[in-house]
FITIKE-62867 format. One record per atom (N, C-alpha, C): atom name; x, y, z. Coordinates in Angstrom, 2 decimals. Example, Ala and Ser with C-alpha at 12.3 -4.5 7.8 and 13.67 -1.06 7.14 Angstrom:
<sites>
+------+---------+---------+---------+
! tise !       x !       y !       z !
+------+---------+---------+---------+
!    N !   13.19 !   -5.69 !    7.80 !
!   CA !   12.30 !   -4.50 !    7.80 !
!    C !   13.20 !   -3.30 !    7.80 !
!    N !   12.85 !   -2.25 !    7.08 !
!   CA !   13.67 !   -1.06 !    7.14 !
!    C !   12.90 !    0.03 !    7.87 !
+------+---------+---------+---------+
</sites>
This chain:
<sites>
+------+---------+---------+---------+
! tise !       x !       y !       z !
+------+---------+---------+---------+
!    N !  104.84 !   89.73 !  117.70 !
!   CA !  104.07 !   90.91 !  117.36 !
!    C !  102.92 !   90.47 !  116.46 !
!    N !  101.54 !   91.10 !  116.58 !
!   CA !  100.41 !   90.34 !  115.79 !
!    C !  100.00 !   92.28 !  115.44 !
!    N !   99.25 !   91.91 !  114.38 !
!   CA !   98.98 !   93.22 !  113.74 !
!    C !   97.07 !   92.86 !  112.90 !
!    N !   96.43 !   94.44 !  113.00 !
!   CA !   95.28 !   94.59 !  112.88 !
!    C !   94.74 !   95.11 !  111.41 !
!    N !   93.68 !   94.98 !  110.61 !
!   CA !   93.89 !   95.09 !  109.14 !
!    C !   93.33 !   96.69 !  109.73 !
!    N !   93.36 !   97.33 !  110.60 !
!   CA !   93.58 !   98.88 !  111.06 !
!    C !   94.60 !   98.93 !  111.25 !
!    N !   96.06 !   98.34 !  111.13 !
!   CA !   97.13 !   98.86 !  110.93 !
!    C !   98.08 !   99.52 !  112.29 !
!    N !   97.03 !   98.89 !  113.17 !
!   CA !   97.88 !   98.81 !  115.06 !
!    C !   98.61 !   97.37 !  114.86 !
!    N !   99.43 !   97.13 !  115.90 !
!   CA !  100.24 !   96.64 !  116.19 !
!    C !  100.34 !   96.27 !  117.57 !
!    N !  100.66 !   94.73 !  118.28 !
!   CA !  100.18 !   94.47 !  120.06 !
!    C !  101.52 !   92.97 !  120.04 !
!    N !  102.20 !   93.50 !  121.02 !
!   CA !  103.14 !   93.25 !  121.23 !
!    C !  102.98 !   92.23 !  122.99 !
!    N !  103.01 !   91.15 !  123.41 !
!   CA !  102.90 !   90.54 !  124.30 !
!    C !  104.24 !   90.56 !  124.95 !
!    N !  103.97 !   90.89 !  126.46 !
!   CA !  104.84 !   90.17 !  127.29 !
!    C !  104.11 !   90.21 !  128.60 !
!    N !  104.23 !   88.57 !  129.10 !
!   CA !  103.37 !   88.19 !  130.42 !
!    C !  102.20 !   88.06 !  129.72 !
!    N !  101.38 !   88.86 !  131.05 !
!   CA !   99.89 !   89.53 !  130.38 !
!    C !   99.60 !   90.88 !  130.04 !
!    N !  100.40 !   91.78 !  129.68 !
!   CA !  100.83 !   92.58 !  129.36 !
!    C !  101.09 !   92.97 !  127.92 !
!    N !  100.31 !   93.96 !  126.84 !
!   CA !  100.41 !   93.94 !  125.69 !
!    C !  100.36 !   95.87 !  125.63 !
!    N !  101.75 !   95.34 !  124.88 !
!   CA !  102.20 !   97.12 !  124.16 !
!    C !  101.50 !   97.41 !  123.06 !
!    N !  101.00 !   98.60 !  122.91 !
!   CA !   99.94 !   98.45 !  121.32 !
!    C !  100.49 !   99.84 !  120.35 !
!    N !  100.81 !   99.80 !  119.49 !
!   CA !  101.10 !  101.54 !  118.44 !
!    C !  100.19 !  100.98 !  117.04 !
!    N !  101.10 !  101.52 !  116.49 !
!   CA !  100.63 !  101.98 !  115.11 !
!    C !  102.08 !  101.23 !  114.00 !
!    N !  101.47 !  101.04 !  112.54 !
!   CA !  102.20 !  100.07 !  112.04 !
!    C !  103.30 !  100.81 !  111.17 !
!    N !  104.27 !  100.47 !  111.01 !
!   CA !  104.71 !  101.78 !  109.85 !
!    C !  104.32 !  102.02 !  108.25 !
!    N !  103.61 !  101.07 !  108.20 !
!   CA !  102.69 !  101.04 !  107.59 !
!    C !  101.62 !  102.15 !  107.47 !
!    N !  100.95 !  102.39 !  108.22 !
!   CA !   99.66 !  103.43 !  109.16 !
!    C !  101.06 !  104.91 !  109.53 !
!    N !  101.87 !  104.66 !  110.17 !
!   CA !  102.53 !  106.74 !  110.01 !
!    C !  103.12 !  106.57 !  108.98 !
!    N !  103.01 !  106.35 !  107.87 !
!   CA !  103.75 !  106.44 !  106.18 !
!    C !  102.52 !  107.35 !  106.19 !
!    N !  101.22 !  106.38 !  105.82 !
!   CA !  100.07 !  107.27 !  105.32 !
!    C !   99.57 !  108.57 !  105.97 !
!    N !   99.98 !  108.54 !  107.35 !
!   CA !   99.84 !  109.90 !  108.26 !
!    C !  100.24 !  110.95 !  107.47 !
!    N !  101.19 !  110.39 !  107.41 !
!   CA !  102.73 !  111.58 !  107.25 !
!    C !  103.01 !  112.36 !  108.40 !
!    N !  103.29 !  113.50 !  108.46 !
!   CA !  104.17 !  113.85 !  109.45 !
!    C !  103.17 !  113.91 !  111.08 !
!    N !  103.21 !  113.07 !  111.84 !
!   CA !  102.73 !  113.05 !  113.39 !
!    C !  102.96 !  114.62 !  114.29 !
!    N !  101.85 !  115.34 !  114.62 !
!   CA !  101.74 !  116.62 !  115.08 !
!    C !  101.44 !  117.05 !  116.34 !
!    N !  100.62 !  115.32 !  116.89 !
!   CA !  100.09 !  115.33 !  118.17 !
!    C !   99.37 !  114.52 !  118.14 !
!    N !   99.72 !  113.88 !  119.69 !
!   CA !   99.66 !  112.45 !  120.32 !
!    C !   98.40 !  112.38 !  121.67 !
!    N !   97.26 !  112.03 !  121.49 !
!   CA !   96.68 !  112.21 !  122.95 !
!    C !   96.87 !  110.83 !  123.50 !
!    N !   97.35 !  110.28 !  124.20 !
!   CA !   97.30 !  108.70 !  125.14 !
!    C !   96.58 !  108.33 !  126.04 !
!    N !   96.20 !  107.49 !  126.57 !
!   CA !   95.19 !  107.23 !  127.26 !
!    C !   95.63 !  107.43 !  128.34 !
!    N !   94.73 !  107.70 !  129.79 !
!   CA !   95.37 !  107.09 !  130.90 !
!    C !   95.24 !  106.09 !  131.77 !
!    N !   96.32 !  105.56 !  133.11 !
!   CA !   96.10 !  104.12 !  133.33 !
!    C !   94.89 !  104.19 !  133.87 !
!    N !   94.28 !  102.64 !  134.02 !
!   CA !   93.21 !  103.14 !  134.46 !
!    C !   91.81 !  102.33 !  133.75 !
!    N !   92.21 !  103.42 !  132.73 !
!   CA !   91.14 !  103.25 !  131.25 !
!    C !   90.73 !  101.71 !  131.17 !
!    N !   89.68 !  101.22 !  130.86 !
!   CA !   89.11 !  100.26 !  130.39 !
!    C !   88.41 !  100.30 !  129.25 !
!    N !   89.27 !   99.58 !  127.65 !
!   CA !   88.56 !   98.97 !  126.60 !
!    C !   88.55 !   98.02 !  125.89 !
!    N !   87.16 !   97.71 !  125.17 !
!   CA !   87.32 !   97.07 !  124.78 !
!    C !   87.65 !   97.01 !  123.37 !
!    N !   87.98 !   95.67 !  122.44 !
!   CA !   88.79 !   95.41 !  121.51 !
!    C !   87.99 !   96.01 !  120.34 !
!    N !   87.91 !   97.48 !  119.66 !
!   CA !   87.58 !   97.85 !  118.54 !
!    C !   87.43 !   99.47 !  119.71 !
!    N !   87.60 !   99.94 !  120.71 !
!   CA !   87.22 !  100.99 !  121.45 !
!    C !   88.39 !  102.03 !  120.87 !
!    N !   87.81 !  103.00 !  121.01 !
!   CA !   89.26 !  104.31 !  120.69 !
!    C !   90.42 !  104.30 !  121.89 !
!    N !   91.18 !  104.64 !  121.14 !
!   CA !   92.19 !  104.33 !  122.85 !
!    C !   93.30 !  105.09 !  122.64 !
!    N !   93.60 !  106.05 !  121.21 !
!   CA !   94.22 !  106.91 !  121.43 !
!    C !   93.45 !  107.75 !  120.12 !
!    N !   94.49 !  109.50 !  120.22 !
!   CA !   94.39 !  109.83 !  118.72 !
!    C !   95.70 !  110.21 !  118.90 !
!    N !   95.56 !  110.24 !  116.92 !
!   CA !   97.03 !  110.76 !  116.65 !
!    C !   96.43 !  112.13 !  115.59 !
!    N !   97.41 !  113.01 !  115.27 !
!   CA !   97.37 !  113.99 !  114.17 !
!    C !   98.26 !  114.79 !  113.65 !
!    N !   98.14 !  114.17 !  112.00 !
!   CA !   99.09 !  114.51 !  111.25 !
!    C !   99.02 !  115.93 !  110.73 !
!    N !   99.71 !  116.30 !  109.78 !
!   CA !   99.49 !  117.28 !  108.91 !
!    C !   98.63 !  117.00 !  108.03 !
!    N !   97.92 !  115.87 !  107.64 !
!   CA !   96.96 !  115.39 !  106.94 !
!    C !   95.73 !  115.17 !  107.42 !
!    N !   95.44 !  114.50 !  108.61 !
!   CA !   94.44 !  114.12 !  109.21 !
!    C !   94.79 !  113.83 !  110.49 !
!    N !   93.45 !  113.49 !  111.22 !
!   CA !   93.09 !  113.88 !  113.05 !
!    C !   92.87 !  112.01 !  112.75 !
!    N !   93.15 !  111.08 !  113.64 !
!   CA !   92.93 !  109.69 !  113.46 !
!    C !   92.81 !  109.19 !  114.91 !
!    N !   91.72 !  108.31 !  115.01 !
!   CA !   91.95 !  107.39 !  116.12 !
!    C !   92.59 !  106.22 !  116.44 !
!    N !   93.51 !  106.18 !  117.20 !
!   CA !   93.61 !  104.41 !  117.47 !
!    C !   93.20 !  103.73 !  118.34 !
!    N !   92.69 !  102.59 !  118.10 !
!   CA !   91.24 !  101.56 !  118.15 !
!    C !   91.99 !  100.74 !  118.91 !
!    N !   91.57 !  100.57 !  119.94 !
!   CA !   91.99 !   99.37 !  120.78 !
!    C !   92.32 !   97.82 !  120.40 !
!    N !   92.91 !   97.27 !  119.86 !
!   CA !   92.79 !   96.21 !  118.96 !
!    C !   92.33 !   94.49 !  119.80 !
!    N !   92.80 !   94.60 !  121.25 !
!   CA !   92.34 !   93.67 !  122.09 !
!    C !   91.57 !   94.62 !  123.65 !
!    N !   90.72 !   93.71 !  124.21 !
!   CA !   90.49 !   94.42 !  125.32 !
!    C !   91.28 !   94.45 !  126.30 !
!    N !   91.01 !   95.04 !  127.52 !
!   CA !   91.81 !   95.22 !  128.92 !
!    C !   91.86 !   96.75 !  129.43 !
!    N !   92.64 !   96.73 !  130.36 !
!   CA !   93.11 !   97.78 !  131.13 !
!    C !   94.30 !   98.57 !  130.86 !
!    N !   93.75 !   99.65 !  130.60 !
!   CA !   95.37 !  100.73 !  130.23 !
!    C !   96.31 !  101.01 !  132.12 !
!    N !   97.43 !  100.22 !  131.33 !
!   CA !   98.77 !  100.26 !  132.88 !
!    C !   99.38 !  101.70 !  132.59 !
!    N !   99.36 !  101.83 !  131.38 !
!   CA !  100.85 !  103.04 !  131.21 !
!    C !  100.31 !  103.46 !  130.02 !
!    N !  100.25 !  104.81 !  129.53 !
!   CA !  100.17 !  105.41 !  128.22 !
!    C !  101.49 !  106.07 !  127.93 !
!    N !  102.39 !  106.37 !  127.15 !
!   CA !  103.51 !  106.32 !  126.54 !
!    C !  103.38 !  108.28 !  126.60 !
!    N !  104.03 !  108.18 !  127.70 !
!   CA !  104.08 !  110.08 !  127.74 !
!    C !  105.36 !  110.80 !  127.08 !
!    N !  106.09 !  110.27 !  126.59 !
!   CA !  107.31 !  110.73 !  125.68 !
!    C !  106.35 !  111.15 !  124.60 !
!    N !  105.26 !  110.87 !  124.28 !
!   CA !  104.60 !  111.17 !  122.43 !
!    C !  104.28 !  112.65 !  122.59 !
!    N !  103.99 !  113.13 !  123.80 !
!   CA !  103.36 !  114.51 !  124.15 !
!    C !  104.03 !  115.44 !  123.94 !
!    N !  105.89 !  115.13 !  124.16 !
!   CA !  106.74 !  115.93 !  123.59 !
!    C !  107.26 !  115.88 !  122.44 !
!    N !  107.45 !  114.77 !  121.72 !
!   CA !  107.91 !  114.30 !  120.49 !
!    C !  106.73 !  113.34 !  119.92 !
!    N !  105.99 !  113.50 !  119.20 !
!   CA !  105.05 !  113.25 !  118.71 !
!    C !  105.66 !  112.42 !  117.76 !
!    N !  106.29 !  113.11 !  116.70 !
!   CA !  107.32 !  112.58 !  115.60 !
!    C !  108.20 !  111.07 !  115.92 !
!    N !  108.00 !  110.79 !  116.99 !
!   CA !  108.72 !  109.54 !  117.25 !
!    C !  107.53 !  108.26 !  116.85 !
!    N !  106.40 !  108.81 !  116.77 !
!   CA !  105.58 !  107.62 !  115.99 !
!    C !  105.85 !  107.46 !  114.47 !
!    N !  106.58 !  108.62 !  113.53 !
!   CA !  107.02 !  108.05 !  112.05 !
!    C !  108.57 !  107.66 !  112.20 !
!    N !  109.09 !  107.97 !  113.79 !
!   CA !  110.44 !  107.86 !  113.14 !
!    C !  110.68 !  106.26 !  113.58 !
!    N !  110.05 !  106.01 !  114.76 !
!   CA !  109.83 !  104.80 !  115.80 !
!    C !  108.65 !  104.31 !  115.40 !
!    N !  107.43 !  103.52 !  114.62 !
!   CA !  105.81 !  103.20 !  114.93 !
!    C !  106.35 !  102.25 !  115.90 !
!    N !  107.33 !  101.11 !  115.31 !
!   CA !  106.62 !   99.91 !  116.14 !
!    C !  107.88 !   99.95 !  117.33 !
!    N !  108.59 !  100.49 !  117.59 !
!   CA !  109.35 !  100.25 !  118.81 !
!    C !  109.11 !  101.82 !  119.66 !
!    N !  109.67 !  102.48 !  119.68 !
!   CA !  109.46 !  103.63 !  120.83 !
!    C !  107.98 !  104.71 !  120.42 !
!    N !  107.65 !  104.12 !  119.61 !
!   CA !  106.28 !  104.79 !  119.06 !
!    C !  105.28 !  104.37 !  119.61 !
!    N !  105.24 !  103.70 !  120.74 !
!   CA !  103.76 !  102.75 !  121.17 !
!    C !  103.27 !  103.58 !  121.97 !
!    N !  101.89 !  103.66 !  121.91 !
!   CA !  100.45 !  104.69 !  122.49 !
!    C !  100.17 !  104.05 !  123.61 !
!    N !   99.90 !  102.76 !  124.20 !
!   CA !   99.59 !  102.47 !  125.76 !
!    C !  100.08 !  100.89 !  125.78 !
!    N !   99.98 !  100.73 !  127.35 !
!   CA !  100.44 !   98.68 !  127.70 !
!    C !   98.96 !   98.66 !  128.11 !
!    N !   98.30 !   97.93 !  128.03 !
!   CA !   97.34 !   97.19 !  128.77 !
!    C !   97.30 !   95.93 !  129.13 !
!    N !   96.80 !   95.74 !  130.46 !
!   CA !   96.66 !   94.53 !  130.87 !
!    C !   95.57 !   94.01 !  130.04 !
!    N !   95.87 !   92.45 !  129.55 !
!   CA !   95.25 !   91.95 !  128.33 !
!    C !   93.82 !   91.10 !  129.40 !
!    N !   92.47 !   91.69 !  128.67 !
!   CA !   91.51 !   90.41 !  129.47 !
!    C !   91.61 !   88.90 !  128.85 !
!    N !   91.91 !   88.84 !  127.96 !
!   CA !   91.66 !   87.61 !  127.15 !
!    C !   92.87 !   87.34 !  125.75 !
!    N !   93.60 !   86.45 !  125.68 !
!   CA !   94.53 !   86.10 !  124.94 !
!    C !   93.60 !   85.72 !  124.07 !
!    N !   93.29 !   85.16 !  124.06 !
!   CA !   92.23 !   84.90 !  122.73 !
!    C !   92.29 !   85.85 !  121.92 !
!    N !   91.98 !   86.77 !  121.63 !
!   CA !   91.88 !   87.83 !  121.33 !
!    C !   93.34 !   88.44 !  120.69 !
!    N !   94.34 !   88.53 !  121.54 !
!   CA !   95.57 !   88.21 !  121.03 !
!    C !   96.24 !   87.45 !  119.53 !
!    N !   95.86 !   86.17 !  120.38 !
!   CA !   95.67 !   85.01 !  118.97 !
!    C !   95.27 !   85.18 !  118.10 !
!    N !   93.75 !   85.60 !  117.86 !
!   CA !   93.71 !   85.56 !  116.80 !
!    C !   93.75 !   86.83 !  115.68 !
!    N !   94.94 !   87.95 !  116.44 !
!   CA !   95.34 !   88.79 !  115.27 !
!    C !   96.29 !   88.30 !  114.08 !
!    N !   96.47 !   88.90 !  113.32 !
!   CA !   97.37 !   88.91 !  112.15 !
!    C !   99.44 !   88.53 !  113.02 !
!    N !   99.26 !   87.26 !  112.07 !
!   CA !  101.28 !   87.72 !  112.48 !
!    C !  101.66 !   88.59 !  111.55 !
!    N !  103.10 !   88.66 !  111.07 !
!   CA !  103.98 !   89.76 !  110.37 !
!    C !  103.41 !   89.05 !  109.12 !
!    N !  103.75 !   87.82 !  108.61 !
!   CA !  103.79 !   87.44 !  107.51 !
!    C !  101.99 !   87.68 !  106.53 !
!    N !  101.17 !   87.01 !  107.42 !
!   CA !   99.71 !   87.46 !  107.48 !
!    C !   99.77 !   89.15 !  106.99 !
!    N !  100.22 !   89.94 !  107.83 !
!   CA !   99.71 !   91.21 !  107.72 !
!    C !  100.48 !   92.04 !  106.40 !
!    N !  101.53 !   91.20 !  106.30 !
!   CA !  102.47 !   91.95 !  105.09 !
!    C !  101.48 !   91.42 !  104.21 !
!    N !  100.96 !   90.62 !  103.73 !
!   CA !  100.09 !   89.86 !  102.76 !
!    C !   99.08 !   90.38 !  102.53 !
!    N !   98.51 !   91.13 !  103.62 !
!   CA !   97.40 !   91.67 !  103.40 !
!    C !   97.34 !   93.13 !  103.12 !
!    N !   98.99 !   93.68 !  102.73 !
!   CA !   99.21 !   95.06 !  102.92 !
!    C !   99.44 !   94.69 !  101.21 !
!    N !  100.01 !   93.74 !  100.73 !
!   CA !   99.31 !   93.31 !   99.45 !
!    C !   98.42 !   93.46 !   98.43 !
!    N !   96.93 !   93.55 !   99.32 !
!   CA !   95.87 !   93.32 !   98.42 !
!    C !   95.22 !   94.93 !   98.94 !
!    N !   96.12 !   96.35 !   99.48 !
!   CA !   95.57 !   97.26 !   99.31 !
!    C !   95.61 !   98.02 !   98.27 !
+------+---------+---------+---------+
</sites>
């Protein structure tokens, strides 16, 4: 799992990358109210909006953190929204995209990196 100093999260398998939000990022939400997901299809690139979320606090985007193609957007969030604070990084994920470039991948944050940098906020 590699993580973004925006506080997404991209999860590899194959060429294939699962992307949410950190639990880190739905702490500060607070309570998740509604989920829009992308659909397949979609093409962005790495800093593009690619979902929103909205709390009882604020309306937020999440930013595509690598480029590619959206395969699947995570349609369980539409009914249970709340599964992004109760789940971020396992059943909480917003879309898979097919990845254009590992590179890109690489050079996000690992766990240890990103805890470090959750540090100096």
């Amino acid at each position: 799992m590699r993580f973004t100093k925006d506080h997404e999260w991209v999860e590899l398998e194959g060429d294939v990358a699962t992307i949410g939000i950190t639990a880190y990022a739905a702490d500060q939400l607070g309570d998740v109210v509604f989920v829009e997901v992308p659909e397949p299809g979609k093409t962005v690139k790495a800093g593009d909006g690619l979902a929103v979320v909205e709390s009882v606090k604020a309306a937020s985007d999440v930013y595509a953190p690598i480029s590619g193609e959206v395969v699947e957007g995570n349609p369980a969030l539409g009914d249970t929204p709340e599964t992004v604070n109760d789940q971020p990084e396992k059943a909480g994920w917003f879309a898979k995209l097919k990845i254009a470039d590992k590179a890109e991948f690489d050079a996000l944050m690992d766990r240890d990196a990103y805890e470090a940098y959750l540090g100096t906020l």
